[in-house]
C-alpha positions as CSV (number, residue, x, y, z in Angstrom):
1,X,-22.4,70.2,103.0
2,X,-24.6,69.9,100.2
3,X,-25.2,66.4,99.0
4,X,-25.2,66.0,95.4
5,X,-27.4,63.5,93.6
6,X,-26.8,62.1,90.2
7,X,-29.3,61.0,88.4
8,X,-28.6,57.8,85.8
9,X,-31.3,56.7,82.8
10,X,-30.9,54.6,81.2
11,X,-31.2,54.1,77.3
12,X,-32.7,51.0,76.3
13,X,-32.9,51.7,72.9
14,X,-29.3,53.2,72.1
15,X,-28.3,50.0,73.9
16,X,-30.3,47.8,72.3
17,X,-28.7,49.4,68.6
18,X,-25.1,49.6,69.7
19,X,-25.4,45.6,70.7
20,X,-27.2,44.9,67.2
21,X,-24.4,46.8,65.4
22,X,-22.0,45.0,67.0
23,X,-23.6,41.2,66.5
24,X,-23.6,42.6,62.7
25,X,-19.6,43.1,63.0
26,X,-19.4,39.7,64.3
27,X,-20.9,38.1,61.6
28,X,-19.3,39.7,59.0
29,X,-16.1,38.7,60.3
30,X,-17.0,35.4,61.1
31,X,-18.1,35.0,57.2
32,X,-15.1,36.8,55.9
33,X,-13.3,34.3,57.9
34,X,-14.3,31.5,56.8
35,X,-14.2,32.5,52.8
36,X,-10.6,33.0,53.7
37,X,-10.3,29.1,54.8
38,X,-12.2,27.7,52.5
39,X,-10.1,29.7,49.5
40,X,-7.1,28.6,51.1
41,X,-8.0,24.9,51.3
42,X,-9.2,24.9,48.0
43,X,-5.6,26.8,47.0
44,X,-3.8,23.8,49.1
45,X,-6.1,20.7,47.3
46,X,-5.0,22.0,43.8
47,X,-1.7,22.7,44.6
48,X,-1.6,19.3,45.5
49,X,-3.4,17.8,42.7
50,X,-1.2,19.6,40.3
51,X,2.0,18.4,41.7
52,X,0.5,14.9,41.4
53,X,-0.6,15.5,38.1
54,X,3.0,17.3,37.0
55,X,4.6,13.7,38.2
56,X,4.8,11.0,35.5
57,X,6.4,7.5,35.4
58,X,7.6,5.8,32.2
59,X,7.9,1.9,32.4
60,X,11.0,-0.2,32.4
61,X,12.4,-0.9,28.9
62,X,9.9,2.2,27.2
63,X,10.1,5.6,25.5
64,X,7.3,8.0,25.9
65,X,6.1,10.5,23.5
66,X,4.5,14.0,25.3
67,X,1.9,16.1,24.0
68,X,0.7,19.2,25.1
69,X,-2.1,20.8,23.6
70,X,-1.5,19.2,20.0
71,X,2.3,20.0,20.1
72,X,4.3,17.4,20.5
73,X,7.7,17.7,22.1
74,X,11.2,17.3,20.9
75,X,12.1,14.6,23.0
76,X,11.5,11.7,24.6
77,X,11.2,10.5,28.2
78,X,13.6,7.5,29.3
79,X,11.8,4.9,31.9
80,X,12.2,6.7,35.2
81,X,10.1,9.5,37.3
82,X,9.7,12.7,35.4
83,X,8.0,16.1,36.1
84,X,6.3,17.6,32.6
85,X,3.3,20.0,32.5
86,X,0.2,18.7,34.5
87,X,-1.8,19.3,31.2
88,X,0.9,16.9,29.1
89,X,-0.4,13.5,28.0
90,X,2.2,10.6,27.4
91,X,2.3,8.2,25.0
92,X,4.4,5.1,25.8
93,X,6.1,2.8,23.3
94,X,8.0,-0.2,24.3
95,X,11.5,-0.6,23.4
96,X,11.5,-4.5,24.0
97,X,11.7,-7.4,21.3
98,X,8.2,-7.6,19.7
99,X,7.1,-11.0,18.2
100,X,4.2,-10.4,15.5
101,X,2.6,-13.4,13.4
102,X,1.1,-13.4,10.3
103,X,-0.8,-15.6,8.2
104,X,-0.9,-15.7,4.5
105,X,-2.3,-17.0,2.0
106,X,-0.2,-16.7,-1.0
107,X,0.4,-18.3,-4.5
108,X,3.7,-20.3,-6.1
109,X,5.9,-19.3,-9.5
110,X,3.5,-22.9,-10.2
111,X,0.3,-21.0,-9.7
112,X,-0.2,-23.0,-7.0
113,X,-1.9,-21.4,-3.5
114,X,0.2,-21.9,-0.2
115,X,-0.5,-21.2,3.3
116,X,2.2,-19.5,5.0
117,X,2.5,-18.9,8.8
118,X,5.3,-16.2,9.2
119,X,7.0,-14.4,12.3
120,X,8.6,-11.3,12.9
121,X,11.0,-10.0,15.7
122,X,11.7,-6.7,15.7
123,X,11.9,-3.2,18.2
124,X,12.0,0.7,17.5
125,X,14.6,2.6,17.7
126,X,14.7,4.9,20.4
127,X,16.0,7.4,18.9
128,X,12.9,7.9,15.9
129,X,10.0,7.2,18.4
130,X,8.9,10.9,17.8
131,X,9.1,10.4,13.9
132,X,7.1,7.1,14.6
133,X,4.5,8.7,16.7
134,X,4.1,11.4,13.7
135,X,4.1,9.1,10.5
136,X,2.9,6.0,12.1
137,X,0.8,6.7,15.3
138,X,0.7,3.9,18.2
139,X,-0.5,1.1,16.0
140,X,2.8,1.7,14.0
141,X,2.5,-2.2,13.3
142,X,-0.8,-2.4,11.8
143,X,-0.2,0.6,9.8
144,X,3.5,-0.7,8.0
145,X,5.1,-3.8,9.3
146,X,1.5,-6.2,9.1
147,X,1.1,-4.8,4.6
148,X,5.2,-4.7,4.0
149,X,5.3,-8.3,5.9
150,X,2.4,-9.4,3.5
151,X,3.6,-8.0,0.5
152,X,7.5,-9.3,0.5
153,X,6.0,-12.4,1.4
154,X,3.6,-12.9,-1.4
155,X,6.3,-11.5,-3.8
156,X,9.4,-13.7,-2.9
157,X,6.6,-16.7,-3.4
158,X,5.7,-16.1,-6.3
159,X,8.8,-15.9,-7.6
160,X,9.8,-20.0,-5.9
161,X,8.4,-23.1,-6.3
162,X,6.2,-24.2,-3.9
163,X,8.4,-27.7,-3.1
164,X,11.5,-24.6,-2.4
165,X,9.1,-23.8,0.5
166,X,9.6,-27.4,2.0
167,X,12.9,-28.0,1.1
168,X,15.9,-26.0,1.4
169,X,14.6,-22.9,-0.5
170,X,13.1,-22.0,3.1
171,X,16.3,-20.8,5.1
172,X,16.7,-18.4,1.5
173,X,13.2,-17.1,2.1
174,X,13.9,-16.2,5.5
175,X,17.0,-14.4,4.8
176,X,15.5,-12.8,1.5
177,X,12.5,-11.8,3.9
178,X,14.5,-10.0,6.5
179,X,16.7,-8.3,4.0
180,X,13.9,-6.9,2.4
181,X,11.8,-5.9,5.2
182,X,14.7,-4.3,6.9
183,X,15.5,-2.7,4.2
184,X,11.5,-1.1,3.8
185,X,11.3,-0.5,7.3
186,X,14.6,0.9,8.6
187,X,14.1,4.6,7.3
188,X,10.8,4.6,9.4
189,X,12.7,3.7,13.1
190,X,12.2,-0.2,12.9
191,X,14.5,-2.8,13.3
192,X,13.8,-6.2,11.9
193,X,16.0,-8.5,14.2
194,X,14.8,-11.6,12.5
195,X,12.0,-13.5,10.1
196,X,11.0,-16.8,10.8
197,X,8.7,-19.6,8.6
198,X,7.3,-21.3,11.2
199,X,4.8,-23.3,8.8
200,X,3.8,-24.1,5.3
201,X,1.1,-25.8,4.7
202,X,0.9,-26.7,0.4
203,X,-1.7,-28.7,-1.8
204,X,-2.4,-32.3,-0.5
205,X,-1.2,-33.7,-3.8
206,X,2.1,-31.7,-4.2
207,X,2.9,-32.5,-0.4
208,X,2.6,-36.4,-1.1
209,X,4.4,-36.0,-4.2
210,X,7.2,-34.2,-2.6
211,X,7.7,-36.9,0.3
212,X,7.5,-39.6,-2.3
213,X,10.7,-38.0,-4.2
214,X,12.2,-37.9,-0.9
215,X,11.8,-41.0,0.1
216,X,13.0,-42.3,-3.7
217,X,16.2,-40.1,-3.1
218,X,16.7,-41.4,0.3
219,X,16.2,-45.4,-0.9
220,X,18.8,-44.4,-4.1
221,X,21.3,-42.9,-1.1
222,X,21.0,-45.9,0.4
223,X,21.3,-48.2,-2.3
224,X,24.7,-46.3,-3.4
225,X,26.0,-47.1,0.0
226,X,25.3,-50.6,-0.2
227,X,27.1,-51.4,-3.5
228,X,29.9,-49.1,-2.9
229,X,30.9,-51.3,-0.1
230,X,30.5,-54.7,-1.9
């Protein structure tokens, strides 16, 4: 029986490649591997960030306006949670009772100059707050109430007497006010609820004059009194 003898070598250097190739492999995988993650997270964070963005909230008692890209939608957003294009931007007008004051300084049918403190109450109307945002922008009140306010009022003033300005010729300019501001602003989505004089300040000499026939027809009242009971 013939004993057979196998002889093994070893090869170091195909070794030595095969384990190089396969650290290589590794790598590559390892790498492509991780792109993968990172895509993914980044994938997830703007997913996320564009759901965020997508969700918009409109205040209590507002209307908002959206815009996309210059190009302003057909209509308006109630108050409540809304989802609009992440790109949209919003523009929010309240629907609440809006007190503006206004001083002026304006001239009588006299020629006289009076100082007139003068208040407005008024809202939009929800239903034209596109056509505002169009004609008027956000300042809407700078741009038209604040000159129509100042022009009706230096109009109708110079049309009184400056004593109908203390007197009983007030509640008149008040109403005459409204009626013409309404009328003015109405078309354009505002609603004038009310005009108020709160003062008027006139010429130191007409004012003393004024109080001094008031207090002549008030003693005369009196006087009246008196004899008409003797």
């Amino acid at each position: 029986m013939t004993d057979q003898v196998w002889e093994i070598k070893e090869n170091p250097q195909g070794m030595k490649k095969s384990s190089a190739r396969s650290f290589t492999q590794f790598d590559t995988d390892e790498q492509n591997h991780g792109a993968a993650k990172c895509l993914l997270v980044t994938a997830i964070v703007v997913l996320v960030v564009a759901v965020f963005a997508a969700v918009r909230t409109v205040p209590p008692a507002s209307i908002a306006v959206v815009t996309t890209f210059g190009k302003v939608e057909a209509s308006a957003l109630d108050s409540g949670l809304h989802v609009v294009n992440p790109f949209s931007q919003l523009k929010v007008f309240s629907t609440k009772t809006i007190l503006m004051n206004q001083q002026n300084h304006v001239p009588t049918k006299e020629g006289l100059t009076v100082d007139l403190d003068v208040a407005v109450l008024f809202h939009i109307d929800k239903e034209q707050v596109r056509s505002i945002y169009l004609s008027l922008g956000e300042n809407y009140a700078e741009v038209v109430i604040q000159p129509e306010l100042a022009s009706a009022v230096r109009g109708l003033t110079s049309e009184s007497e400056a004593k109908a300005l203390y007197t009983e010729g007030r509640s008149e300019m008040q109403t005459r006010l409204k009626d013409q501001l309404g009328g003015a602003l109405s078309p354009r989505g505002i609603v004038i609820e009310d005009v108020l004089l709160k003062a008027v300040t006139l010429p130191e000499l007409l004012k003393h004059s004024i109080e001094l026939k008031a207090q002549a027809e008030q003693e005369s009242a009196r006087m009246a009194f008196v004899l008409a009971k003797e």
